[in-house]
C-alpha positions in Angstrom: -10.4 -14.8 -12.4 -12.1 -15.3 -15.7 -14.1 -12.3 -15.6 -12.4 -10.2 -13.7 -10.6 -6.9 -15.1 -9.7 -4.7 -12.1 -8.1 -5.8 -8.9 -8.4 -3.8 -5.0 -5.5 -4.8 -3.1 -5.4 -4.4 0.6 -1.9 -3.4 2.6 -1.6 -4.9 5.8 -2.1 -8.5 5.9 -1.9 -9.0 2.0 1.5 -7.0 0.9 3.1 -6.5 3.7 3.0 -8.9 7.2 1.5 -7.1 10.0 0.9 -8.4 13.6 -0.9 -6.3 16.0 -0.2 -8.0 18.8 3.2 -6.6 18.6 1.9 -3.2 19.5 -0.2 -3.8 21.6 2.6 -5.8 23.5 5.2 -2.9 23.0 2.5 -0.6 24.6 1.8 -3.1 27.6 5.7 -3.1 28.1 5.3 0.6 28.4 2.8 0.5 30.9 -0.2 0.8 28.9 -2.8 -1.7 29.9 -5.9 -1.3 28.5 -4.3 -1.2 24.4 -5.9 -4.0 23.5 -9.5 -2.9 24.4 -9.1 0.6 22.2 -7.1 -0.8 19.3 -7.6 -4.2 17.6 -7.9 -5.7 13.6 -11.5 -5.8 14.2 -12.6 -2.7 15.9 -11.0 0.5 17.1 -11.4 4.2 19.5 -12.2 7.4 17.6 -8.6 8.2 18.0 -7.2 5.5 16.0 -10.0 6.3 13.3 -9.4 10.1 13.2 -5.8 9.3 12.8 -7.0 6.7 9.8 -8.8 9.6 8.1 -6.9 12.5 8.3 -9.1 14.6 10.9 -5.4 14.5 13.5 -2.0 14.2 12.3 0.9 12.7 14.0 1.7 15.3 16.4 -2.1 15.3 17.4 -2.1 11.3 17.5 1.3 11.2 19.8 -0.1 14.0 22.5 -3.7 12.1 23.0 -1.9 9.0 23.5 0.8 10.5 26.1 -2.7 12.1 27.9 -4.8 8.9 27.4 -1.7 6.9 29.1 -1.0 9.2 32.0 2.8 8.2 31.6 5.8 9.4 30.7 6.1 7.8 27.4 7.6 10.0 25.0 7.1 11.2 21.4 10.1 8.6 19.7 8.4 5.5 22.3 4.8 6.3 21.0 5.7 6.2 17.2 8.4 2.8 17.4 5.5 0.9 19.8 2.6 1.9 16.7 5.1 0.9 13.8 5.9 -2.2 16.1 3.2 -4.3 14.3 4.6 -4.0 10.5 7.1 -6.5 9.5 8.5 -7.3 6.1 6.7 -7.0 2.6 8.6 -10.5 0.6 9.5 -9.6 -2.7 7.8 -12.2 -4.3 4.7 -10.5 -3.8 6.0 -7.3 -5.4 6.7 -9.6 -8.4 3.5 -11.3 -8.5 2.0 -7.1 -8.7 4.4 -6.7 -11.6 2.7 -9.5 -13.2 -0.4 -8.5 -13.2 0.1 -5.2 -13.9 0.4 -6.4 -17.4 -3.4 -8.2 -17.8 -5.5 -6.2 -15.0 -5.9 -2.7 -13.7 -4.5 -2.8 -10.3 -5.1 -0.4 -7.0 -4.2 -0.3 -3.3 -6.5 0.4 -1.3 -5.5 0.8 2.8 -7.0 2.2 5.9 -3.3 3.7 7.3 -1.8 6.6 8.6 0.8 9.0 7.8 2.8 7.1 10.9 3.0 3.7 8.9 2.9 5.1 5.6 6.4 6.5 6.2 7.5 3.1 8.0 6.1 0.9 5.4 7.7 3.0 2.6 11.0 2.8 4.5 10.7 -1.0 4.5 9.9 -1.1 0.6 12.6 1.0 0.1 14.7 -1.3 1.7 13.4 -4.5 0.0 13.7 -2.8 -3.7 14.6 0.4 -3.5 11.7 2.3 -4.5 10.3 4.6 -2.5 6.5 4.3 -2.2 4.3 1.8 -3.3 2.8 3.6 -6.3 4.9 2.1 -9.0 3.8 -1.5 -8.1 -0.4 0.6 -9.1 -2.0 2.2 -11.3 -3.8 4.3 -8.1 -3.2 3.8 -4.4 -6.2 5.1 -2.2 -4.9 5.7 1.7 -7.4 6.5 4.3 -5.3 9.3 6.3 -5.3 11.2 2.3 -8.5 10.8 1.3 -10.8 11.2 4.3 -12.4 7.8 4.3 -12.0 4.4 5.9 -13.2 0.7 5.2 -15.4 -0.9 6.0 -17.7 2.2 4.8 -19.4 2.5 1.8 -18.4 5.7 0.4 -14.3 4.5 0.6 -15.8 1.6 -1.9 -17.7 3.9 -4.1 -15.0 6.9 -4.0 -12.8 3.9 -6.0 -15.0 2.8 -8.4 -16.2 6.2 -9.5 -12.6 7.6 -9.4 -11.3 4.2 -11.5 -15.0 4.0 -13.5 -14.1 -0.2 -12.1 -17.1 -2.2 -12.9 -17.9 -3.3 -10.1 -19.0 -7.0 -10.9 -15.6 -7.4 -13.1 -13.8 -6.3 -9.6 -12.0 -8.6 -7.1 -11.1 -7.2 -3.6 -8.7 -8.8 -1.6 -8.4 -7.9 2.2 -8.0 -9.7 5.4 -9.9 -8.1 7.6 -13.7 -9.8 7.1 -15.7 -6.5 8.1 -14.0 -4.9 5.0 -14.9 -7.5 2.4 -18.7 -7.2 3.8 -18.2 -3.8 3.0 -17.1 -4.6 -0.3 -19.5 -7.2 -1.2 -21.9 -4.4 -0.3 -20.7 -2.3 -3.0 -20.9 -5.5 -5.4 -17.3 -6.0 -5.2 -16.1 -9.8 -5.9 -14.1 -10.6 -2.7 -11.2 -12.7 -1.9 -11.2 -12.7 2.1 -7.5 -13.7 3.1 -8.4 -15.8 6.0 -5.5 -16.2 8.5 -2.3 -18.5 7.5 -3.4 -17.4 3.9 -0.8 -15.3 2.0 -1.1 -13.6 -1.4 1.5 -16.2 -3.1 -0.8 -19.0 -2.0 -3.6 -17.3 -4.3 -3.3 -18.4 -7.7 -3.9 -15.8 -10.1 -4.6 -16.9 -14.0 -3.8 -13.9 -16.0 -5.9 -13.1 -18.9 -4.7 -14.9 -22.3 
């Protein structure tokens, strides 16, 4: 951490637990088979990436999957089985942001929807009763607002142009590998948080 000024935090899988197998189980219990094969950490369907970037909302998200399904499944099943996969954000990681909001420049950075970002703030609010995530950064950059995803280059160089972050005094931290490579690209410093790794496990030196 010696020279690093400005940190990129990922969402999923660094703040808040996430497990996608969850969804793509609640989907399989409601008859949907093939889940796995559209939607996964590592790759996705256009769907899930128009609905990352803004180009469908919720309503048009809900309707392609009742069509793509061929079932019954309605609006209320669709949304709990997607928000299925997000699970708790521990409040000792909101502490460890609040300290180092005092020695670095801090943003989030998330490829998300406007689906989770309602469920996600709903679970923050319930942890510490704010109610989005913005307090905790000096910037939060979410796919579904600003019309770009990771691992693609212009989502890195949309932050460091809006932040004026030098990139070689940056650290990115994300568990999803594809997204560091995209970062690395961008001459980002990378943490990748490797699975079983957690953001208090990562020791962070703040500046004297």
């Amino acid at each position: 951490m010696e020279n690093i000024k400005h940190i990129i935090f990922d969402l999923g899988g660094v703040l808040i637990n996430i497990d996608y197998n969850r969804t793509a189980e609640a989907f399989k219990a409601l008859g949907v088979t093939d889940f796995d094969d559209r939607y996964s950490q590592a790759a996705q369907t256009d769907l899930f990436s128009d609905f990352e970037t803004g180009k469908i909302d919720e309503a048009e998200f809900v309707k392609a999957l009742q069509e793509w399904t061929g079932t019954h499944i309605s609006h209320q099943q669709i949304l709990d089985a997607w928000n299925e996969m997000l699970l708790d954000i521990p409040l000792r990681r909101l502490q460890i942001l609040q300290q180092l909001q005092l020695h670095y420049d801090i943003v989030l950075l998330s490829n998300t929807n406007e689906t989770h970002e309602r469920a996600f703030n709903k679970i923050l609010k319930e942890v510490c009763g704010f109610d989005n995530l913005g307090v905790f950064f000096d910037k939060v950059f979410y796919s579904h607002r600003i019309g770009m995803r990771k691992p693609n280059a212009d989502i890195f160089q949309h932050v460091l142009d809006y932040t004026g972050f030098d990139p070689a005094h940056t650290l990115f931290l994300d568990d999803s590998f594809q997204h560091i490579e995209g970062a690395r690209a961008a001459g980002i410093q990378t943490i990748w948080m490797e699975p079983g790794m957690t953001m208090e496990e990562t020791i962070f030196r703040p500046k004297q």
